[in-house]
Legacy VTK file of the C-alpha trace (Angstrom):
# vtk DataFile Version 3.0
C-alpha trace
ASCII
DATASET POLYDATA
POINTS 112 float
-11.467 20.485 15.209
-9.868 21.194 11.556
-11.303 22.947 8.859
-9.840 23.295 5.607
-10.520 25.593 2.515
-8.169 26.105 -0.862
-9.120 23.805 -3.096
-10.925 24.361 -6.467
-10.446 23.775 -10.006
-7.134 24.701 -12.011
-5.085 23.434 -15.285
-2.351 20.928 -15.054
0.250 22.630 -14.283
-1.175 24.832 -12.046
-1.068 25.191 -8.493
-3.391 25.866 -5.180
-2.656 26.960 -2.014
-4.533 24.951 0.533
-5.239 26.418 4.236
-6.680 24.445 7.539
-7.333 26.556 10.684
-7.199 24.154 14.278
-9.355 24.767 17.030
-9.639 23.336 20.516
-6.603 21.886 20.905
-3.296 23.440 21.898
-2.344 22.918 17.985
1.505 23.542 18.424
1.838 20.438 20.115
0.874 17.758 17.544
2.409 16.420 14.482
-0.102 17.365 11.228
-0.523 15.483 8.394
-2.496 16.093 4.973
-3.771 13.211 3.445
-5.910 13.057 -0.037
-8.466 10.301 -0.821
-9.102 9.919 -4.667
-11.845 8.371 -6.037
-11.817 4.453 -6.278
-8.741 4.433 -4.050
-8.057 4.627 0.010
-6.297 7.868 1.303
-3.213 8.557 0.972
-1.152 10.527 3.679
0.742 13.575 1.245
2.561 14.939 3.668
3.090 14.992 6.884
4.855 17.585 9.374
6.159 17.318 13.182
5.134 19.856 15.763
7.697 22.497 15.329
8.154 22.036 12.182
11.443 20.681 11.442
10.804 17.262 10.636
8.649 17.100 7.139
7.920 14.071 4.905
5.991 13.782 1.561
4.792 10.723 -0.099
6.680 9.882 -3.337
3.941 10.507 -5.824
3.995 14.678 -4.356
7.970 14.973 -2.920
9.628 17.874 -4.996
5.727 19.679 -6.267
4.041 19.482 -2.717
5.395 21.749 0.119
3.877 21.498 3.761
4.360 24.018 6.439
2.457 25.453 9.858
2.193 28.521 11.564
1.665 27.784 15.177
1.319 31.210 16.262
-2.248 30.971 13.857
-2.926 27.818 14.299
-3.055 27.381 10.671
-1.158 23.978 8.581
-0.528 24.906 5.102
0.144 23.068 1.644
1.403 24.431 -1.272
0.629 22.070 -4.478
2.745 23.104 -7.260
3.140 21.325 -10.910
-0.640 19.903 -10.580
-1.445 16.839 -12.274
-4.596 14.934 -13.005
-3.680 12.392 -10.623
-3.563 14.745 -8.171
-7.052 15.449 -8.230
-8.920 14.240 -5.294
-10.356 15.709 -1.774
-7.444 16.879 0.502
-8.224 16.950 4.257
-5.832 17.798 7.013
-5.239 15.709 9.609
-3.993 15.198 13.316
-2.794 11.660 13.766
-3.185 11.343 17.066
-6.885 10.919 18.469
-7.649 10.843 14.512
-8.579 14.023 14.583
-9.863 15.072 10.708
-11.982 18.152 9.239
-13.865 18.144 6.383
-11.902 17.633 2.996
-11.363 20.753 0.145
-11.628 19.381 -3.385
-8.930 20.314 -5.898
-9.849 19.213 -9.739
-7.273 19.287 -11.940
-8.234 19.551 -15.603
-6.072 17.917 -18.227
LINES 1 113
112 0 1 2 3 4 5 6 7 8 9 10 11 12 13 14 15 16 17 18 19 20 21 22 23 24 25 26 27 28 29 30 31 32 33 34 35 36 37 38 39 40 41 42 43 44 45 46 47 48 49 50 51 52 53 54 55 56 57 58 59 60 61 62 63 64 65 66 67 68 69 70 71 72 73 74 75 76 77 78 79 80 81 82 83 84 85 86 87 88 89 90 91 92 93 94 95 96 97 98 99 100 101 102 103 104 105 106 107 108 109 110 111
């Protein structure tokens, strides 16, 4: 399982530190994504980041404010949200693609 935590309510602008912590699974192994889902829309994949690391990818609407990483050796995935925008407000859950594998979402509000 996933679980992640982080989220609350800042000031455009702003920014959050979001944390998930994986369990059960040999975590260093899989490709993690984070993916949002906003109110009135369908979710949106934010980032996404291969098993070791190397390979990262953000969606447009987050690339240069969003920054994904992982520490294997704590099984913990990790997104940085910089330069917060309304439109960034939403739930943010963390992901494992394969076996669709997802924990309970964090909320971040951002205020205008």
């Amino acid at each position: 399982q996933v679980e992640g935590s982080g989220g609350g309510l800042v000031q455009a602008g702003g920014s959050l530190r979001l944390s998930c912590i994986a369990s059960g699974f040999s975590f260093g192994m899989f490709v993690m994504d984070w993916v949002r889902q906003v109110p009135g829309k369908g979710p949106e994949r934010v980032a996404s980041i291969s098993s070791g690391g190397v390979t990262i990818s953000y969606a447009d609407s987050v690339k240069g404010r969003f920054t994904i990483s992982r520490d294997n050796a704590k099984n913990t995935l990790y997104l940085q949200l910089n330069s917060l925008k309304p439109e960034d407000t939403g739930v943010y859950y963390c992901a494992r693609p394969a076996g669709n594998v997802r924990g309970q979402g964090t909320l971040v509000t951002v205020s205008s």
